[in-house]
C-alpha positions as a Markdown table, in Angstrom:
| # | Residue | x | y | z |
|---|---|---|---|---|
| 1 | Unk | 0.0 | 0.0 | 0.0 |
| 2 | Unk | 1.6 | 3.3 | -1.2 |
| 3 | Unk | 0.8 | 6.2 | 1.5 |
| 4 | Unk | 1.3 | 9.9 | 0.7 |
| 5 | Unk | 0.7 | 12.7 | 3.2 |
| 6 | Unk | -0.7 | 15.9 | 1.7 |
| 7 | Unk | -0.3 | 19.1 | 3.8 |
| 8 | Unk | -2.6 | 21.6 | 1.9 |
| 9 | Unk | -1.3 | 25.0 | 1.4 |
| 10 | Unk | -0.9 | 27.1 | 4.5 |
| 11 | Unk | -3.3 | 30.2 | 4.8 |
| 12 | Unk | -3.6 | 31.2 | 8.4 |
| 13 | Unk | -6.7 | 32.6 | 10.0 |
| 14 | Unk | -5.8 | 35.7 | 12.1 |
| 15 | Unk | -7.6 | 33.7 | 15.2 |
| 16 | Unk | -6.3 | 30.2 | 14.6 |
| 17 | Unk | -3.5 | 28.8 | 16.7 |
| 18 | Unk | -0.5 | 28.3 | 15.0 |
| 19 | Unk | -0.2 | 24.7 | 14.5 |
| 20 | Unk | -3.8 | 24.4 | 12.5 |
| 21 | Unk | -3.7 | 25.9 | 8.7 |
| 22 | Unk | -6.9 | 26.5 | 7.4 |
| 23 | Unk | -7.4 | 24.4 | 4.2 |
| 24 | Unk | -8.4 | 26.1 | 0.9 |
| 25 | Unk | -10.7 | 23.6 | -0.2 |
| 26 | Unk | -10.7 | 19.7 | -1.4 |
| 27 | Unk | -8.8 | 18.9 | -4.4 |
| 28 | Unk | -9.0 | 15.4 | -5.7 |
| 29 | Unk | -6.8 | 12.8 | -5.6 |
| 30 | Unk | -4.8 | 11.5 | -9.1 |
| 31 | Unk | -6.2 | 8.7 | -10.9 |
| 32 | Unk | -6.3 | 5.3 | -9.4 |
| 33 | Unk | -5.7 | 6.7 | -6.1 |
| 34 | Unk | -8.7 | 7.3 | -3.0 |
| 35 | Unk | -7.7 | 10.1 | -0.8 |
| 36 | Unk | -8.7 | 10.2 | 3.5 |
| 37 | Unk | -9.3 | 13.5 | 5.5 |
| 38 | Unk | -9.1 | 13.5 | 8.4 |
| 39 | Unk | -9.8 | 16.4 | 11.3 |
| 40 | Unk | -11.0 | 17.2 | 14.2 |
| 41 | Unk | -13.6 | 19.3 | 16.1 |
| 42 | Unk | -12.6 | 20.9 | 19.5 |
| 43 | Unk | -15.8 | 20.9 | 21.3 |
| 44 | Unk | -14.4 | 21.8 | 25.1 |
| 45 | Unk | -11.0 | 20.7 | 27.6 |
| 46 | Unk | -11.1 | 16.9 | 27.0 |
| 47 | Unk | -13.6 | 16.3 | 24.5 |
| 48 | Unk | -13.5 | 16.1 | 20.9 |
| 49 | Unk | -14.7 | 14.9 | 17.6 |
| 50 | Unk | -13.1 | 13.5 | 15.0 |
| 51 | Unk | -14.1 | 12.5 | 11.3 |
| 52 | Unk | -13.0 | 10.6 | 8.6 |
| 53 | Unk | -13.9 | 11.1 | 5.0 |
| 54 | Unk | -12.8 | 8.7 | 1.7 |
| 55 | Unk | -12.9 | 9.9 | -1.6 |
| 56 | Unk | -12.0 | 8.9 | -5.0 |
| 57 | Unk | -11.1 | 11.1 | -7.8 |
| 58 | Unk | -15.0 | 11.8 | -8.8 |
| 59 | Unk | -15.4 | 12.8 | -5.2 |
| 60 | Unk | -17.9 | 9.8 | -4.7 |
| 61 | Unk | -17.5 | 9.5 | -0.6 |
| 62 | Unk | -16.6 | 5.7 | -0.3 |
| 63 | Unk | -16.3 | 5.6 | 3.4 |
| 64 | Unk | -15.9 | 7.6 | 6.8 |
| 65 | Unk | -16.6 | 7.6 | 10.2 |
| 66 | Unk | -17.0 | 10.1 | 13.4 |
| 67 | Unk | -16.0 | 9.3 | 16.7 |
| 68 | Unk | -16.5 | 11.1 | 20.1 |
| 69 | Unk | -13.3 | 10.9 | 22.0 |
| 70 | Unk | -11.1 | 12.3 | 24.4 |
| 71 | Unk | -8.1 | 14.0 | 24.3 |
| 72 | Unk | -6.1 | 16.3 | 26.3 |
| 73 | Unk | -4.8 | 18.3 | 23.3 |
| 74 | Unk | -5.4 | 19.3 | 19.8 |
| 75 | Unk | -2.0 | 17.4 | 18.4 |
| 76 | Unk | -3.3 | 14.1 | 20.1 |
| 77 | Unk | -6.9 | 14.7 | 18.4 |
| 78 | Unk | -5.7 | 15.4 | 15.5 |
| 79 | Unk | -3.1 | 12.5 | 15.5 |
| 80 | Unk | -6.2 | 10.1 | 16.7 |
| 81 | Unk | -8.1 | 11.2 | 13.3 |
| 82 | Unk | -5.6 | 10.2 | 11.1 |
| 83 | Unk | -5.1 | 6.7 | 13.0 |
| 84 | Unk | -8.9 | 6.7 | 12.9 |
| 85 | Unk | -8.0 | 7.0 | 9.1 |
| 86 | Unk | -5.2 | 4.6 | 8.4 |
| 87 | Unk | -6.9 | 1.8 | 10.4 |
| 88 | Unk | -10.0 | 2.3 | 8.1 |
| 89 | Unk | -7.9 | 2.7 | 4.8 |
| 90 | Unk | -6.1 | -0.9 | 6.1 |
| 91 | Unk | -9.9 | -2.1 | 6.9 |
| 92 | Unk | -11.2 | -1.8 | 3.4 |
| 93 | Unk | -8.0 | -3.0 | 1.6 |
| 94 | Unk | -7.3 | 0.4 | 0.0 |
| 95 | Unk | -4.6 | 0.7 | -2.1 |
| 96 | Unk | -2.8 | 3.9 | -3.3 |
| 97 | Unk | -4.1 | 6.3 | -0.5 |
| 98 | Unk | -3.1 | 9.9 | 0.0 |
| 99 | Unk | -3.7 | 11.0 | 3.4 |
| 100 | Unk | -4.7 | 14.9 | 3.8 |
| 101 | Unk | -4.8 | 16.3 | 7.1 |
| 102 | Unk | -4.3 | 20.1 | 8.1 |
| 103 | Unk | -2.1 | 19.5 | 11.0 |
| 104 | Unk | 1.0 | 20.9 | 10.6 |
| 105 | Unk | 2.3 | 19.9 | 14.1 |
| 106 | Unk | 1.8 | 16.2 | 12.2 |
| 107 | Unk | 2.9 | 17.3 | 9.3 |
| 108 | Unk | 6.3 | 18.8 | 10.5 |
């Protein structure tokens, strides 16, 4: 399985913390190859969301999942999302998979 990690291009919102970089919008992935966001939603200290998104090319959605969890920082939620996402991309027997996050503390 051939893994690729996108980091979309940086353009930070004057109130955003450093390490997040808001994304410009979904571009799709190459031919033959799917492509899983992954991010996460900071709803208070401790608790977050997290979702997972597949698409191929066409940007037909071919799979995804949200999970309530808990974390004690943004990094670790947004490191949980793409795990969420690598497990699933394993799970379904994807091949040629970009993973696109907007992390750069993961990215870096």
């Amino acid at each position: 399985m051939e893994y690729l990690v996108a980091l979309r291009t940086p353009q930070l919102a004057p109130d955003t913390a450093p390490s997040v970089i808001s994304p410009p919008g979904w571009t799709p992935p190459p031919p033959n190859y799917v492509k899983v966001n992954s991010d996460t939603a900071w709803l208070a200290p401790n608790s977050t969301g997290l979702g997972v998104i597949i698409q191929d090319v066409s940007g037909s959605l071919l799979g995804g999942s949200t999970i309530p969890v808990n974390c004690s920082s943004v990094t670790i939620a947004e490191a949980n999302a793409l795990l969420t996402g690598v497990n699933l991309a394993i799970t379904v027997s994807l091949k040629n998979v970009i993973f696109e996050l907007d992390s750069k503390d993961l990215i870096s």
